[in-house]
N, C-alpha and C positions, 0 to 999 in steps of 0.2 A: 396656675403657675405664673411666672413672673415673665410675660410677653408682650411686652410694650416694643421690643424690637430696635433697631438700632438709631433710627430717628427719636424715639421718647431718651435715651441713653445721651444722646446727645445733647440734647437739650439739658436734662439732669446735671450735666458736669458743665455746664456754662452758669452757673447758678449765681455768680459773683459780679455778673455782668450787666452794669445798668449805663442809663442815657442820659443826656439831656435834650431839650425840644430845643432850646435854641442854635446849638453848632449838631450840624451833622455826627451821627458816632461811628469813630472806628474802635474798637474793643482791643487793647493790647494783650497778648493772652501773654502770661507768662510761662515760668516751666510748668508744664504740664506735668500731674501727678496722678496716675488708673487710680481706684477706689474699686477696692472688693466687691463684687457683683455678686449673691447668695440669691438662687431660684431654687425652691424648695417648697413640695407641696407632701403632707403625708395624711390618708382618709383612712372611711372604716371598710375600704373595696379590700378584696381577696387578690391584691397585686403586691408587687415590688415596688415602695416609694421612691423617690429622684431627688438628690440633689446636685444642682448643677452650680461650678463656683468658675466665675472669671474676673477678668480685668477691666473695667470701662476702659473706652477707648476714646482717643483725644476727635478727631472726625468721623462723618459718614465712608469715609475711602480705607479707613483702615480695621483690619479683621480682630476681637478679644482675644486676648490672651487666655488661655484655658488655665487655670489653675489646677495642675496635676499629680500635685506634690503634697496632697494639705491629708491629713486623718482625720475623720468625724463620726460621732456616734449620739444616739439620741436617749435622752433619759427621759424616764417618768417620774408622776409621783407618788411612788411603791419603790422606785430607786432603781429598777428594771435597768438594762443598759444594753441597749442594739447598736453595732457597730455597722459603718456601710463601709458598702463592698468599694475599692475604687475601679472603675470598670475602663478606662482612659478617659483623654480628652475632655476631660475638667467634671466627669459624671462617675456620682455615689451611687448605690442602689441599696437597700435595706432586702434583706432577705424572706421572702412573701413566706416561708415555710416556719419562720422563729419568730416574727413581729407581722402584727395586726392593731391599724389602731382604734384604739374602743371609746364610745359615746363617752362622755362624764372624767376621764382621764386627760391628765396635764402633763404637755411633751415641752422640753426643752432640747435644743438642739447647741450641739459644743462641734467648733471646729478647732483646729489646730494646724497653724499654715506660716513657713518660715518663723518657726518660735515664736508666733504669737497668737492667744490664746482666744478664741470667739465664743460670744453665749448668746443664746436667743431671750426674749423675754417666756415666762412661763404662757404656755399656749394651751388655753382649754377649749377641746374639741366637744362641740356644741351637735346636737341634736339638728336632722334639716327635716322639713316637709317631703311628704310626696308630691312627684308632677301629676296633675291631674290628667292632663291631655296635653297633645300637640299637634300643631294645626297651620295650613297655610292660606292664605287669600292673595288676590290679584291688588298689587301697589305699586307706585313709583318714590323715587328716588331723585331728588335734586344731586347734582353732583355740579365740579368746576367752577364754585365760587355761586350753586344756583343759576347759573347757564344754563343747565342744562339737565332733562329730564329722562331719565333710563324708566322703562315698564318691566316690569318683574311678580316676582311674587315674593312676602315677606313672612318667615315663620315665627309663629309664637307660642307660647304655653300659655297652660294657667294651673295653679299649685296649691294645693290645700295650706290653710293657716296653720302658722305657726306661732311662737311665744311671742309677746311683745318685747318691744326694739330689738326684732332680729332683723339682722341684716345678711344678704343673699349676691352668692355671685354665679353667676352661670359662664361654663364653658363647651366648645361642641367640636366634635369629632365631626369631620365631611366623606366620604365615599363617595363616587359614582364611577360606572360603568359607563365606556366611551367605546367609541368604533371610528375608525382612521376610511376616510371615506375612500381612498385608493391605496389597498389593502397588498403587498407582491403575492401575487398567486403563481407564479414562477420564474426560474431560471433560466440564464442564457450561456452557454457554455460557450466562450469564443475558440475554443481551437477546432470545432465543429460544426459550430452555428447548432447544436440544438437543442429544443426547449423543451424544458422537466417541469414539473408540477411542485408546487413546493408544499413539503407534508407537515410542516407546521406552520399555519398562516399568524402573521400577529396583525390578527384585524380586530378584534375585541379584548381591551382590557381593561382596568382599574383605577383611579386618581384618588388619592387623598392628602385631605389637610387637616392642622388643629389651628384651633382659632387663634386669632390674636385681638380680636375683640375685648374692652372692658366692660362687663355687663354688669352691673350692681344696681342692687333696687333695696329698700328699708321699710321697713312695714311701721317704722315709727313709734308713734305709744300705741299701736291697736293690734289687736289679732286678728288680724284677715287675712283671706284667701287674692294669692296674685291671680290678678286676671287679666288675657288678655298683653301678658311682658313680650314685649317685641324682641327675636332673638338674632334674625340672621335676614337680611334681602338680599337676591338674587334679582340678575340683571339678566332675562331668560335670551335676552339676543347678545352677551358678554363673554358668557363662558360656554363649555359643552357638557357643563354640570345635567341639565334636565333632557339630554337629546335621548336618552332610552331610561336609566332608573335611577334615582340619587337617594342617601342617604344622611341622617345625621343624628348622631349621637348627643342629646344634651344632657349637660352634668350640673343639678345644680349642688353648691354649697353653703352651707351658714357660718358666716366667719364675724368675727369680732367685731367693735364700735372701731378699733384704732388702726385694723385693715380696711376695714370701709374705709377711712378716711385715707389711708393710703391710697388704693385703689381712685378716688375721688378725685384726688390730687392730679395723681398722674393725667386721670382722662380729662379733667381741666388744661392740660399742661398741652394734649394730642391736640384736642379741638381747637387751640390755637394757631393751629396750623403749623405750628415751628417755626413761628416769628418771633422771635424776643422781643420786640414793639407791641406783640400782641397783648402780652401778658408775661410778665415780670417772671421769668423762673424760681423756682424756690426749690428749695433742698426737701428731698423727699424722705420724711420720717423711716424708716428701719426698725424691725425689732430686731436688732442683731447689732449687738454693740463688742469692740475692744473691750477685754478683760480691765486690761495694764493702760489701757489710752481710752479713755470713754468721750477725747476730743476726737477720735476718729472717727471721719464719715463712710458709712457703708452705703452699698447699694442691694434695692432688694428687699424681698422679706420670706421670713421661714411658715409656711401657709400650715394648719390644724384645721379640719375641717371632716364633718360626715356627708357623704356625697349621695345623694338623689340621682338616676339617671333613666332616661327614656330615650327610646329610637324611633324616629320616623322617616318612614318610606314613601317618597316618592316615584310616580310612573310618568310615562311621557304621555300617558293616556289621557291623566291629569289635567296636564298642560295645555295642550292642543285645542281644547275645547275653551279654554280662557284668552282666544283672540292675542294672544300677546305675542310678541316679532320675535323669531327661532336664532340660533345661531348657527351660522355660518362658516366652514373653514375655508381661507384662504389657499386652497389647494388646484394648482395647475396642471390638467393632464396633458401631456405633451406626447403626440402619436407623431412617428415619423417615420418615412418608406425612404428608400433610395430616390426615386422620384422627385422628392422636395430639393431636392440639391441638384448641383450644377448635370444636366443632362449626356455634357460629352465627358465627364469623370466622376459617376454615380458611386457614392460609397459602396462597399458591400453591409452586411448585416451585421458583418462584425466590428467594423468599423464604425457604423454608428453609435453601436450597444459602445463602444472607447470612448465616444467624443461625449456621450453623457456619464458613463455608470465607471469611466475610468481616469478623464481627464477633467470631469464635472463632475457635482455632489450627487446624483440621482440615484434613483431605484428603477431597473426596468421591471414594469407590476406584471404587465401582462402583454398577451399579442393580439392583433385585429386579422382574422383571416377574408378569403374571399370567400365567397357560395360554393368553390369548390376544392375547399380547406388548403390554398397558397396563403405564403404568409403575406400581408399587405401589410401592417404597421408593427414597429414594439412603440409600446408605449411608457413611458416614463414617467414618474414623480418623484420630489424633495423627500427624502430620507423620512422626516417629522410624517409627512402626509400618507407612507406606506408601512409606516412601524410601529404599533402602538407601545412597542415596550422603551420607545425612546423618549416617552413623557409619562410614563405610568408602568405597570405591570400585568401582566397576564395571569400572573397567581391568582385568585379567584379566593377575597378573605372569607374564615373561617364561619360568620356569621352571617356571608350574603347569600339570599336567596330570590332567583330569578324570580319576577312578578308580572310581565308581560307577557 
């Protein structure tokens, strides 16, 4: 789908902007006019397709316009006609129980947005490979202009051949399971001072992302098998991706000579860093033109495509044995007794539990007793460090299964 994100959008609508070497430039921008954004992917998977319609937006500070008001529905060529659902905030959904899209068939997509009418070019949905396998090994990573070297590990495939001049784009679903290393295991009740257990801990839960990577590869004039396509690295001291079991869904697909080039475009455009000095922006091709205005520039493109897909599971078993630096959470435990404060007007217990979990951001996780179970500290940590469902969730998805 169409995830170049709001720094490639940016770039995209500066496209009329050039320099000279001799005087410094400043760029006069004039009125600024959005251009139709269309992300749109539909396969031959057993789901509900998405189409998503906004507004480019003039800088990085400000948020798209959702386009919420428009109707669309997609045809074949047998004449067939699926309407999509509008669901809010600028998202279509096609109905997974009436439409399915099938190998060898040609989809056109029609919008209709403030009376005026959008068509896609005809889009035939091509036949993909299977992935062969998926695999990861021990690699680094230049990053910061090549300053600077991250050690990680890098996942790859390799995919049984397909037609000549197919061209291929991969995208990947992430999962991992995470645990919050100071976890609240109970409560402090201040009109009482006393401490309960707490019966649902949120120390383990879930994180997921989808990619925004452009990954395209062309097999050219030959029929061969990919081997070896690099998909994703991971920077094992960066995130908390590999601390217990990670997963990732790769999807590949085979899409057209004039998406390829689409796609190509744009990732020319990233790798530039987002310097206009770097490389001359240019208006990024669309199949999705004005009916009534074919000088209209759109953004985006309506994706036809049959999708490949494979999961690989990662353990931290894995990991550990390949030498490479862990990650680390920035997490402060804070124990405090009456004690630590002024000795001729010592808090009481409930007043300390105030001056952090009342009057400060904190969690009181747990208590420290003595040998003869008097309370001696409560201990405290930052909300993030004792709650996993405040960066992830507890729900446990439908297709994960513990491996440790």
């Amino acid at each position: 789908m169409f995830k170049a994100g709001r720094r490639s959008t940016l770039i995209l609508i500066s496209v009329f902007l050039f320099y000279t070497c001799i005087e410094p430039y400043r760029p006069q921008l004039g009125e600024y006019k959005s251009l139709l954004v269309v992300d749109g992917l539909i396969t031959d998977s057993n789901s509900s397709y998405t189409v998503k319609l906004s507004k480019s937006f003039q800088d990085q500070n400000s948020e798209p316009e959702m386009v919420t008001n428009a109707a669309l529905f997609i045809t074949d060529i047998n004449g067939n006609m699926n309407y999509l659902k509008n669901t809010g905030n600028g998202i279509y959904k096609t109905d997974s129980l009436s439409f399915k899209g099938v190998v060898g068939n040609t989809y056109v997509l029609h919008i209709n947005v403030d009376g005026a009418d959008y068509l896609s070019d005809p889009c035939l949905m091509m036949d993909v490979p299977e992935i062969d396998s998926t695999y990861f090994e021990k690699d680094n990573e230049l990053v910061n202009n090549g300053t600077q070297s991250l050690d990680g590990i890098r996942i790859y495939i390799d995919s049984k051949a397909g037609d000549k001049n197919q061209f291929l784009r991969w995208s990947f679903d992430e999962t991992w399971k995470f645990k919050v290393p100071l976890p609240k295991k109970y409560n402090f009740n201040i009109a009482d001072s006393a401490i309960t257990t707490v019966t649902d801990v949120k120390e383990y839960c879930w994180k997921s992302r989808k990619s925004s990577d452009i990954l395209i590869n062309s097999t050219y004039s030959q029929s061969l098998p990919i081997r070896k396509q690099p998909i994703f690295f991971i920077a094992t001291d960066q995130s908390d991706r590999l601390l217990i079991q990670y997963s990732i869904l790769i999807k590949q697909y085979s899409i057209s000579k004039s998406e390829y080039d689409f796609w190509n475009s744009l990732k020319q455009i990233n790798e530039s860093g987002g310097d206009i000095f770097a490389k001359i922006p240019y208006t990024q091709v669309s199949n999705i033109k004005n009916v009534n205005d074919p000088n209209e520039r759109i953004q985006g493109y309506f994706q036809v495509s049959s999708v490949k897909q494979r999961r690989k599971n990662i353990t931290f078993s894995e990991i550990k044995g390949l030498n490479l630096p862990l990650f680390h959470y920035s997490c402060e435990r804070i124990a405090k007794a009456p004690s630590d404060y002024d000795w001729r007007f010592p808090p009481t217990w409930a007043q300390i539990y105030s001056m952090f979990c009342v009057s400060s951001d904190y969690y009181f996780v747990e208590p420290e007793y003595t040998s003869d179970w008097k309370l001696a500290k409560m201990v405290f940590a930052k909300p993030e460090c004792a709650n996993c469902e405040l960066t992830g969730t507890s729900k446990k998805p439908d297709f994960w299964v513990d491996l440790n």
